[in-house]
N, CA, C and O of each residue as an XYZ file, in Angstrom:
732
protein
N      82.431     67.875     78.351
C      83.587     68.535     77.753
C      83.941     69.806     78.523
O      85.102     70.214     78.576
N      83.067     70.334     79.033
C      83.198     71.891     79.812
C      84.074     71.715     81.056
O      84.952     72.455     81.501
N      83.452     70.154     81.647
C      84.253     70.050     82.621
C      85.540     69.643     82.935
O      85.932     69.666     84.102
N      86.291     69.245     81.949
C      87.928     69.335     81.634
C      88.625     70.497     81.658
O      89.796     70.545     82.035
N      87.645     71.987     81.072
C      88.315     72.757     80.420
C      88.224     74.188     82.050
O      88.925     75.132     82.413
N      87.193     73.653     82.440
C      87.203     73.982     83.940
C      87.599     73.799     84.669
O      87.710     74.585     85.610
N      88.164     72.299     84.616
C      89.542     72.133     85.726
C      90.659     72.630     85.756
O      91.368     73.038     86.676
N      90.889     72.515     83.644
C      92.288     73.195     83.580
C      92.196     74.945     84.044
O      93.226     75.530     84.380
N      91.154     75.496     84.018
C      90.736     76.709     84.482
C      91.183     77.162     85.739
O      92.130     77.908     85.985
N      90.345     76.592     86.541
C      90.873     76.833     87.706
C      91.829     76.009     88.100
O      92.147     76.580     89.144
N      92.425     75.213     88.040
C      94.021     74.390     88.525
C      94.849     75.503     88.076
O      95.695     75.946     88.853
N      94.704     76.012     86.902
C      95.642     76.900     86.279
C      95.612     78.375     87.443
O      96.537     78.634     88.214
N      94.262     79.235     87.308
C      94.465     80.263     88.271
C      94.906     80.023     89.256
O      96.063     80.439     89.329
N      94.401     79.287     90.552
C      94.515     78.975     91.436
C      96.059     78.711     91.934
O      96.583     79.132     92.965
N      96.788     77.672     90.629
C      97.917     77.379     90.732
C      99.363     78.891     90.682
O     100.214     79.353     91.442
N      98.805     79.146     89.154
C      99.429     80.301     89.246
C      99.531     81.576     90.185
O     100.478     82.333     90.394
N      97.895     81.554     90.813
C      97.994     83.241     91.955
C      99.268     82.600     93.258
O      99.984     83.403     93.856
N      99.372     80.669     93.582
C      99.914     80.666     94.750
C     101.716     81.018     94.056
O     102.605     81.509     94.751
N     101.832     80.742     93.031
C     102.566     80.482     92.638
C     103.869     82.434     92.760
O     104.878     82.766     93.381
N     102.971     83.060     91.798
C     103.004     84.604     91.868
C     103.174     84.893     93.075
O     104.344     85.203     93.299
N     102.112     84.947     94.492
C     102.547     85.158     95.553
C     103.630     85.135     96.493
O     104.279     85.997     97.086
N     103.625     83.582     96.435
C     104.784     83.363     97.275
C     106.352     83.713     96.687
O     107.453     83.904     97.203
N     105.787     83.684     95.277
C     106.808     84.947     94.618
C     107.489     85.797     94.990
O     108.662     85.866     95.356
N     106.233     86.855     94.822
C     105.971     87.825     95.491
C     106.977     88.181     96.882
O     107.922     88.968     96.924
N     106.379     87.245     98.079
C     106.798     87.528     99.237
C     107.878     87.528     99.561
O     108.344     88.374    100.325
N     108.743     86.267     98.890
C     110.201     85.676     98.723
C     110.771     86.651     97.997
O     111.975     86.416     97.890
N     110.416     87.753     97.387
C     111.638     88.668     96.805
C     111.311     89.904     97.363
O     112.025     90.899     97.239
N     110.037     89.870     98.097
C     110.476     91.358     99.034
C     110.490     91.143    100.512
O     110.420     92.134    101.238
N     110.576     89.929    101.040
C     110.805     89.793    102.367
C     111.928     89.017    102.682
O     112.071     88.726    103.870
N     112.861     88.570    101.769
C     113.831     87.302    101.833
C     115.449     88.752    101.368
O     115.507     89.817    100.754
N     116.592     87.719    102.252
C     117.167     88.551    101.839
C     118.223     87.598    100.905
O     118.534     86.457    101.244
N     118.651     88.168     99.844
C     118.872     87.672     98.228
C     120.159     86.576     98.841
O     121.215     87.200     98.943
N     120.262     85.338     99.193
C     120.951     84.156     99.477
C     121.196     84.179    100.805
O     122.400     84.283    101.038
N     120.677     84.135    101.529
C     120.360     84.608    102.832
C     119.317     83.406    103.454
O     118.129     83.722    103.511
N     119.724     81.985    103.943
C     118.920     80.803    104.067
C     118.361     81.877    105.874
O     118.903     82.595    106.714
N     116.590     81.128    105.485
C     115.884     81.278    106.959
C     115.650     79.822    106.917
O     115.190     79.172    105.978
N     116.008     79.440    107.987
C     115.540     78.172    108.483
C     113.905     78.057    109.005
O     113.383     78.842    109.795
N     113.158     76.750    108.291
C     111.829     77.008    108.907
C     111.527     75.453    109.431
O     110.702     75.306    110.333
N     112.248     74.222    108.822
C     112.566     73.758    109.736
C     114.156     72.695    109.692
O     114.559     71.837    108.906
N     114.705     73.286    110.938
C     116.659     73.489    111.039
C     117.082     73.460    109.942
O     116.769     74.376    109.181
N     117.910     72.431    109.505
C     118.674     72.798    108.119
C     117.966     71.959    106.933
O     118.246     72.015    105.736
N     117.022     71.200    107.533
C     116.128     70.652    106.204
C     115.463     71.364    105.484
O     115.345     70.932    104.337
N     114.805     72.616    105.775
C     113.740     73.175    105.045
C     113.894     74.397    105.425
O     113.649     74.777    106.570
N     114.403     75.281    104.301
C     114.648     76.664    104.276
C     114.056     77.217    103.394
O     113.475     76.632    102.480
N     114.164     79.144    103.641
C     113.874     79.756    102.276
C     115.110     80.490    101.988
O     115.683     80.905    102.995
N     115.621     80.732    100.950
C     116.196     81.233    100.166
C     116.295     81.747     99.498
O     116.833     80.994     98.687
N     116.166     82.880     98.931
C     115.958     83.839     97.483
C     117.093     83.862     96.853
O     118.101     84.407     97.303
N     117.023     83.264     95.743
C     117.801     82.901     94.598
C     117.211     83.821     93.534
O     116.243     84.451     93.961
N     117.627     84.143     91.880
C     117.189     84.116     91.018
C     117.974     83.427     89.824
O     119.058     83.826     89.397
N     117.236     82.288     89.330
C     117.206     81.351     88.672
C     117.400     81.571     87.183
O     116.257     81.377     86.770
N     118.171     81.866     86.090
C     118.369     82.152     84.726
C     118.048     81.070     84.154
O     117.478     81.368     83.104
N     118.120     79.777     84.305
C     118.501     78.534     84.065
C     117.116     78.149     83.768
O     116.282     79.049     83.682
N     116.742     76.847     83.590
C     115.576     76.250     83.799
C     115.533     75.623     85.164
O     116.136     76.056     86.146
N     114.601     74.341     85.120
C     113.793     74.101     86.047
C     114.899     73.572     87.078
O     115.968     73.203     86.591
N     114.772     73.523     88.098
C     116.090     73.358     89.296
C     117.552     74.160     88.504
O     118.637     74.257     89.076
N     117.428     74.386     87.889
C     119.058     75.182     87.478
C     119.448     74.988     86.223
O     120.249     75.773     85.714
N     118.920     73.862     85.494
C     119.148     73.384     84.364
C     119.854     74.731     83.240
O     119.158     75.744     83.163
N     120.712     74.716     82.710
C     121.586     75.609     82.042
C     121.408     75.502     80.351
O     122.569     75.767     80.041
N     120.873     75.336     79.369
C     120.927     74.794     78.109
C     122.134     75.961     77.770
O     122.979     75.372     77.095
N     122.481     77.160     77.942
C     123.569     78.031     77.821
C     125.218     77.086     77.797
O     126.229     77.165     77.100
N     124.823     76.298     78.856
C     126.110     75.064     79.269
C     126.108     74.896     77.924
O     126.870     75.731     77.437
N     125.663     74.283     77.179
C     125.569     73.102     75.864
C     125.944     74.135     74.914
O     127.078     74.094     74.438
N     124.939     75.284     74.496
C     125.101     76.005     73.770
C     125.179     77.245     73.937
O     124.158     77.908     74.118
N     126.677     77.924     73.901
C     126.723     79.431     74.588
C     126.778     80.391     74.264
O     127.162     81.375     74.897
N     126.347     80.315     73.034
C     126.040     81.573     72.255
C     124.260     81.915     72.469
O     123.742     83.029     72.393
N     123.808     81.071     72.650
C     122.126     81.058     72.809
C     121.953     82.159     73.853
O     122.624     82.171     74.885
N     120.926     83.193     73.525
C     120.240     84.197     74.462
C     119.318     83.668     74.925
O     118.310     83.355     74.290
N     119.548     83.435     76.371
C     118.733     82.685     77.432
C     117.408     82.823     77.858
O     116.587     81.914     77.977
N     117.209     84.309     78.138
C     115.788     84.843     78.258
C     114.838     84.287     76.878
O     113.797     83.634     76.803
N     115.664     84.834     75.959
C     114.495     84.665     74.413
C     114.343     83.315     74.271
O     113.166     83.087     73.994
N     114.969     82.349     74.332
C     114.948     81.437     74.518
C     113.928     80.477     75.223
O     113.413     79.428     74.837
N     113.790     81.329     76.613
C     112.649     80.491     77.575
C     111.283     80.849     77.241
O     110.137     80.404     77.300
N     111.860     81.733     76.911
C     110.165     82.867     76.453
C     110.096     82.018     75.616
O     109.844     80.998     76.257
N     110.171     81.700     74.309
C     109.748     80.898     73.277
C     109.737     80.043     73.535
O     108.625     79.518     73.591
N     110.977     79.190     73.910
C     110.065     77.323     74.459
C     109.099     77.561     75.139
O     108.212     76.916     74.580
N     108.323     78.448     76.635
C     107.725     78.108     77.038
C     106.052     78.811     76.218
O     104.941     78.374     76.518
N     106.240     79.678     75.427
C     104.932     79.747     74.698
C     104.541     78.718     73.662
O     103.390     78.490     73.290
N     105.778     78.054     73.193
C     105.432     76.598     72.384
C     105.007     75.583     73.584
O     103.979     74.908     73.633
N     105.848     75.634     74.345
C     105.255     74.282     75.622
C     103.750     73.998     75.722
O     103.149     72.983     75.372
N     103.067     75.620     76.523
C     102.005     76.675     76.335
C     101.034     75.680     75.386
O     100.200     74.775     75.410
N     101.728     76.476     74.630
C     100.734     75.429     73.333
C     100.348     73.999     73.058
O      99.212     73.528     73.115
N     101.264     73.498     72.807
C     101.702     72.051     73.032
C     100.445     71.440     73.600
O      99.607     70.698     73.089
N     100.583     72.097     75.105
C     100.097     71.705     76.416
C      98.462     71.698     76.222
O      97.808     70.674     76.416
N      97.932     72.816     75.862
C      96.448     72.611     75.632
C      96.262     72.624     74.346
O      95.156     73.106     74.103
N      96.929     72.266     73.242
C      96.824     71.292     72.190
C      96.476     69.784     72.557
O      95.514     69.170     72.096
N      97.397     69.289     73.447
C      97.353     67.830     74.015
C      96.065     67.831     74.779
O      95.227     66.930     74.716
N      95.993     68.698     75.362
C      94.598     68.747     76.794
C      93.875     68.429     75.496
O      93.863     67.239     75.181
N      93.360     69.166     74.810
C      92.321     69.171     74.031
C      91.875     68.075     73.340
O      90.701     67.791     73.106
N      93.274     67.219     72.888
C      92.802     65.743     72.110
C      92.769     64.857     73.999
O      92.675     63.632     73.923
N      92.808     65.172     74.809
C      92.410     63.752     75.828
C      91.238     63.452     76.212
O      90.545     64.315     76.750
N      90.781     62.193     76.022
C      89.493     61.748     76.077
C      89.092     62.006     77.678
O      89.897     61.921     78.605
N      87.807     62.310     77.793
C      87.420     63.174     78.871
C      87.534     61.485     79.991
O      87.502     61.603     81.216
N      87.635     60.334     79.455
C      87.855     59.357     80.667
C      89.376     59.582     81.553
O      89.663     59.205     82.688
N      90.122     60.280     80.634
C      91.189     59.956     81.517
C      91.530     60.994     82.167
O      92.378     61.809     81.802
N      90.867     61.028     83.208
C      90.788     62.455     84.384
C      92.312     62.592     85.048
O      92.699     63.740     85.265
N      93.067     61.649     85.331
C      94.155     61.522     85.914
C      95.183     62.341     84.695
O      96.085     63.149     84.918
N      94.774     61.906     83.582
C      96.251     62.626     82.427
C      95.673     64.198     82.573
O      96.481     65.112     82.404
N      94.471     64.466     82.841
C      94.190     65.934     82.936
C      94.864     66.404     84.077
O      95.417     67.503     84.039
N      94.887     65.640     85.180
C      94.785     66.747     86.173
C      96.389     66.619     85.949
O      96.903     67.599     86.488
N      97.519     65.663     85.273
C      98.936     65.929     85.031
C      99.133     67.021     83.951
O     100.152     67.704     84.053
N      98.282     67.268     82.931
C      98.677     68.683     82.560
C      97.920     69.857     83.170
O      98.434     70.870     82.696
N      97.126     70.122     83.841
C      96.577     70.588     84.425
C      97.515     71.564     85.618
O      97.552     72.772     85.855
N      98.322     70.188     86.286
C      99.444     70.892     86.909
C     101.051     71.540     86.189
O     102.062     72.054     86.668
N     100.794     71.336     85.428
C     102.084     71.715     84.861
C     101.760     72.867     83.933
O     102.670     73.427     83.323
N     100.459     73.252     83.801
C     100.163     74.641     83.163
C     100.448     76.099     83.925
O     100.816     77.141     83.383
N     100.164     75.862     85.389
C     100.227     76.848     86.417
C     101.870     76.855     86.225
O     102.229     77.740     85.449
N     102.304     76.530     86.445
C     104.257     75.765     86.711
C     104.934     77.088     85.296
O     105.546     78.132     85.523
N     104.561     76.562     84.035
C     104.592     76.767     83.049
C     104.558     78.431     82.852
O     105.604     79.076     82.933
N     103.363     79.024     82.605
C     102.745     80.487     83.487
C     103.500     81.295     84.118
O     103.853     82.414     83.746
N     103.864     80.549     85.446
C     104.100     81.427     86.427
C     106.025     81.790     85.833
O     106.615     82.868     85.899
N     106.339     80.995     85.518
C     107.869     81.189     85.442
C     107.945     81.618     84.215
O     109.099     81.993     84.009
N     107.000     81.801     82.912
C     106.859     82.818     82.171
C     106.922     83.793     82.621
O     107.784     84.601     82.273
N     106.129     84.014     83.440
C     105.912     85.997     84.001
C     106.862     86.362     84.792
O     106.995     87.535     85.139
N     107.708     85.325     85.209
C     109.071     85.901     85.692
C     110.168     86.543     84.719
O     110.928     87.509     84.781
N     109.980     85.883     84.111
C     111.069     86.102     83.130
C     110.706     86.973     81.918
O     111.548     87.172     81.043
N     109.327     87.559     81.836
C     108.896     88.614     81.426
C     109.116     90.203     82.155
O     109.485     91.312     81.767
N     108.660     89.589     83.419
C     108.849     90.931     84.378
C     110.157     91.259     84.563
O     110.398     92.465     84.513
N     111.410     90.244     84.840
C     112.243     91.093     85.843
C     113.685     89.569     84.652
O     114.347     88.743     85.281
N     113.752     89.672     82.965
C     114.878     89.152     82.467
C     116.032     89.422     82.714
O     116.849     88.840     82.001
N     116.513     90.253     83.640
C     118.114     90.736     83.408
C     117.869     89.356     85.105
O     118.729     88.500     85.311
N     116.942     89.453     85.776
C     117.097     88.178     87.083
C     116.907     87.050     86.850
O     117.508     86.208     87.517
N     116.175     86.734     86.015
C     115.210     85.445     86.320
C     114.461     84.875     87.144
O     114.162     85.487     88.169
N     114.064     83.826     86.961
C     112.954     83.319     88.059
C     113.216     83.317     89.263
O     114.163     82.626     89.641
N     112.533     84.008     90.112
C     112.474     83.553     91.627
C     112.440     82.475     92.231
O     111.359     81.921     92.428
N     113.688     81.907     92.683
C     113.269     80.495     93.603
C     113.533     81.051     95.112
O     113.860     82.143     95.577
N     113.279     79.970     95.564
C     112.978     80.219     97.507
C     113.082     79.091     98.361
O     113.391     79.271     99.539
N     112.843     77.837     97.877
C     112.661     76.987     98.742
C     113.717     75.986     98.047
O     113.792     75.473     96.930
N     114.716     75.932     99.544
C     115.350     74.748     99.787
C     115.329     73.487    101.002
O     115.189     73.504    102.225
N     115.490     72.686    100.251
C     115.773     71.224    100.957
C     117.400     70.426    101.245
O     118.328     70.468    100.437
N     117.420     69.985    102.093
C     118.429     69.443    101.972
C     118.668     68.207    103.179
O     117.996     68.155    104.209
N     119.340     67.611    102.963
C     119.588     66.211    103.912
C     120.496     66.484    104.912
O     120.679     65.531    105.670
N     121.346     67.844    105.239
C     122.573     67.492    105.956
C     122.663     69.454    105.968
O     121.672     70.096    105.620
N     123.619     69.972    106.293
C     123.843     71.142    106.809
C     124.552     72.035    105.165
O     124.545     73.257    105.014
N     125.066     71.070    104.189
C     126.085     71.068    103.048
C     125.487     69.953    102.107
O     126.153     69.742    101.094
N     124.591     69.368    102.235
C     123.901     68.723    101.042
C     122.104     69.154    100.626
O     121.121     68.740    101.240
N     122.103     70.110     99.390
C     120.612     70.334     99.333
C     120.481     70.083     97.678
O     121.311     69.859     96.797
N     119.226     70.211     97.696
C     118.764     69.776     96.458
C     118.864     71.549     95.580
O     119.069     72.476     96.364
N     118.760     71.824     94.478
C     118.646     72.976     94.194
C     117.313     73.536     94.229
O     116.219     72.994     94.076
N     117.738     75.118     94.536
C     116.491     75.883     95.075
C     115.423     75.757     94.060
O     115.687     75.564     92.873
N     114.470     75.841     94.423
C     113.057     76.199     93.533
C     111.975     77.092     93.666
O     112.149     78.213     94.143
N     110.800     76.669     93.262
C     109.826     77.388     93.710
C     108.104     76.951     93.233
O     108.147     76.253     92.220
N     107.133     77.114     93.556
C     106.118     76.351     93.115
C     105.760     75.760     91.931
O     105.422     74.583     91.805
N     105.845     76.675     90.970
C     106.404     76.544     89.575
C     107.190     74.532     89.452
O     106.757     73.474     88.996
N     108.261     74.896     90.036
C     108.694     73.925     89.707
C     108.295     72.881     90.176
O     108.628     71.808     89.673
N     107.462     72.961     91.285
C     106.894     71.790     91.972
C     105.566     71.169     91.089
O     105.282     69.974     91.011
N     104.764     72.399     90.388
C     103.649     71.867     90.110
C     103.958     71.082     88.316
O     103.294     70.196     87.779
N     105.252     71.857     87.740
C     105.595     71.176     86.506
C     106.256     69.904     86.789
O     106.149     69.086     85.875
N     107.087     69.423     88.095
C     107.616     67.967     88.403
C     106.181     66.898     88.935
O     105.986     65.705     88.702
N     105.552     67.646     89.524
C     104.089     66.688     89.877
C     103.368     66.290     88.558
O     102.668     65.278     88.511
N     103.526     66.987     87.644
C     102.858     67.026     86.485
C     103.011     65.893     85.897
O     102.175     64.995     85.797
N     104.665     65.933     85.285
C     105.205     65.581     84.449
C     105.320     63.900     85.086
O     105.325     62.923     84.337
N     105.412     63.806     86.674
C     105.493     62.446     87.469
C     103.919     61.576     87.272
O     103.818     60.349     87.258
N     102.773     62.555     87.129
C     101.540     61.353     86.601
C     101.524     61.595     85.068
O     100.863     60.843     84.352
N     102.089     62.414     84.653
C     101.789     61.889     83.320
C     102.861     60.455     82.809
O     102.511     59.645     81.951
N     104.087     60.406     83.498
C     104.536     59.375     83.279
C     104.033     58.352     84.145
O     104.445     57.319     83.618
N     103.410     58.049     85.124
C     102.829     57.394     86.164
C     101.611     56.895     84.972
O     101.521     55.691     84.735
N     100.764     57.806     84.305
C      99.628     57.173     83.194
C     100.120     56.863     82.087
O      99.335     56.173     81.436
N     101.429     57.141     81.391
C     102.062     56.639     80.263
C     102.191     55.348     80.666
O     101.448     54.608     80.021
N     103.126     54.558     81.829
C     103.189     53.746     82.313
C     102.152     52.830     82.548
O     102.272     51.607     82.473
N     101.283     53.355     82.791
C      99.892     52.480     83.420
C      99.051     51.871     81.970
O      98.414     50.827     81.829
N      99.356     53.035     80.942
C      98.639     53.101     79.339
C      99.577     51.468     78.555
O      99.158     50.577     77.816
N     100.604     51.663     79.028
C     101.836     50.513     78.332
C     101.386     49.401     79.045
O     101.018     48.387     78.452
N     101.377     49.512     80.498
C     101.268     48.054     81.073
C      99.358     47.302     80.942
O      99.052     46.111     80.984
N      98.489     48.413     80.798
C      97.061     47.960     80.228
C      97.117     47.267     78.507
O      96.513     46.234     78.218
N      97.913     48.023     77.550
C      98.234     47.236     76.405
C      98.733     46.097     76.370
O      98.384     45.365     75.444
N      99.575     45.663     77.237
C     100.348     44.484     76.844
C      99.173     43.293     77.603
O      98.890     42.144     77.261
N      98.795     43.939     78.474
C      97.632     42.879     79.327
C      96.535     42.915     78.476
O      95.632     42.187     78.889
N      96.277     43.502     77.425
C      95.030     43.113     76.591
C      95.460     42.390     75.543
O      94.714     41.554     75.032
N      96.701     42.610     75.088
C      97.146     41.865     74.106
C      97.708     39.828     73.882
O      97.762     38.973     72.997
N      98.080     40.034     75.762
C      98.526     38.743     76.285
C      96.674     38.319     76.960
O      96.597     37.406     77.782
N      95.828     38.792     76.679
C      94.219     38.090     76.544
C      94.060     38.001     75.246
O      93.240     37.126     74.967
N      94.518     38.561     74.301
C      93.876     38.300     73.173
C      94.601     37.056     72.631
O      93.982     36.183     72.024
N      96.449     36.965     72.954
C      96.987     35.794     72.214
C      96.409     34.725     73.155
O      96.740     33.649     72.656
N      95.746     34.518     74.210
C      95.316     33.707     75.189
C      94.201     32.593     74.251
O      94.335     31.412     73.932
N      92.851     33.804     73.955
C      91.486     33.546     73.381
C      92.021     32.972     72.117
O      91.787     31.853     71.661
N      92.548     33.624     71.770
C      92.941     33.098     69.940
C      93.377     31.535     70.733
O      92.532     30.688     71.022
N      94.939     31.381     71.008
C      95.299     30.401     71.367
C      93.939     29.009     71.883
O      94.216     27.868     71.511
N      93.084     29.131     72.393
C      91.735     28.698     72.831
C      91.140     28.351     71.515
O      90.858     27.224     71.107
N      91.009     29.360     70.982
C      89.887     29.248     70.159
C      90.743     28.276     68.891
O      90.014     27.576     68.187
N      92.055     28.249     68.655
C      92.807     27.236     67.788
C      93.102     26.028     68.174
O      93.524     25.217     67.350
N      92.899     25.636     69.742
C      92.942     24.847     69.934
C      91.459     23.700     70.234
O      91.338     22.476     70.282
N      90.523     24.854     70.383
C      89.061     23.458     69.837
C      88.934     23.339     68.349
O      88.153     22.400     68.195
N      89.229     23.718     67.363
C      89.103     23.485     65.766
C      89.572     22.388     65.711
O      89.669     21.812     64.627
C-alpha cells in the first residue's frame, strides 16, 4: 500500500518542481508573445498567459458572468480531491491507472499555483507546436502535458477494463452454453 502512495509522491514533486521551473524561466526569460524558434517553425517558445483552462478552454464563453479565477481555484481543489479520493479506492494491481492519476496530479498543482500567485495573468504557457508557419496547436505548458498524458491512460485502462469484461462474459456464455449442451 505504501508503495502507490510513494509513487503518487514523488510523480507529484518531481512533476510539479519541472513543471514550476520551466515556469519560472518562460516568464522571466521569454518575451510576453514573442515566438523563439527551437526547432524552425515547428517547435517554439512562447510566453502566453492563459486565463482559460487547459489549451485555452474558456467556460467564461458559456457562462459570462462566472469569475474565472474563483472558479479554477475551486474546480481544481475539488479535482485535487476527487483525484486522491479515486487513487485511494485503486486496487494496488492496477499500476498503470496509478501512474494515469499520478500524472495528472503534478498538471493539476502546478496550474493551481499559477493562478494563486499571479490571478489578474493566469497560467503560464510557453510551448508551441505547429504544422506550418500559421497553423499551431494552442500554447501550453507542462501542466498541460502531464494532465493530457494522464487523462489518455486512464482512458487507454477504461478501455482495456470494458474490452476484458465483455471477453469474460463471452467465456462465460461459451461454458454455460457447453455445459447445456451435455445435459
Amino acid at each position: 500500500m505504501k508503495r502507490k502512495w510513494m509513487l503518487l509522491t514523488i510523480v507529484t514533486i518531481i512533476g510539479f518542481f519541472l513543471d514550476w521551473f520551466t515556469k519560472y524561466l518562460a516568464d522571466t526569460s521569454l518575451g510576453y508573445g514573442s515566438p523563439v524558434r527551437v526547432v524552425g517553425q515547428y517547435v517554439q517558445l512562447m510566453l502566453i498567459y492563459n486565463k482559460g483552462a487547459l489549451f485555452g478552454f474558456n467556460p467564461a464563453e458559456f457562462i459570462p458572468f462566472l469569475p474565472l479565477n474563483q472558479f479554477f481555484l475551486v474546480f481544481s481543489f475539488v479535482a485535487i480531491g476527487i483525484l486522491l479520493y479515486y487513487y485511494r479506492s485503486i486496487p494496488r494491481s492496477e499500476v498503470l491507472m496509478h501512474w494515469g492519476l499520478a500524472m495528472i496530479l503534478p498538471g493539476a498543482f502546478g496550474n493551481l499555483l499559477d493562478r494563486i500567485i499571479h490571478p489578474s495573468k493566469g497560467v503560464v504557457d510557453f510551448i508551441r507546436i505547429g504544422i506550418s508557419d500559421t497553423i499551431y496547436w494552442p500554447v501550453f505548458n507542462l501542466a498541460d502535458v502531464y494532465v493530457t498524458v494522464g487523462v489518455a491512460v486512464l482512458i487507454y485502462c477504461f478501455i482495456g477494463e470494458e474490452k476484458r469484461k465483455k471477453t469474460e462474459k463471452s467465456a462465460k456464455m461459451i461454458v454455460k452454453e457447453k455445459v447445456a449442451s451435455v445435459k
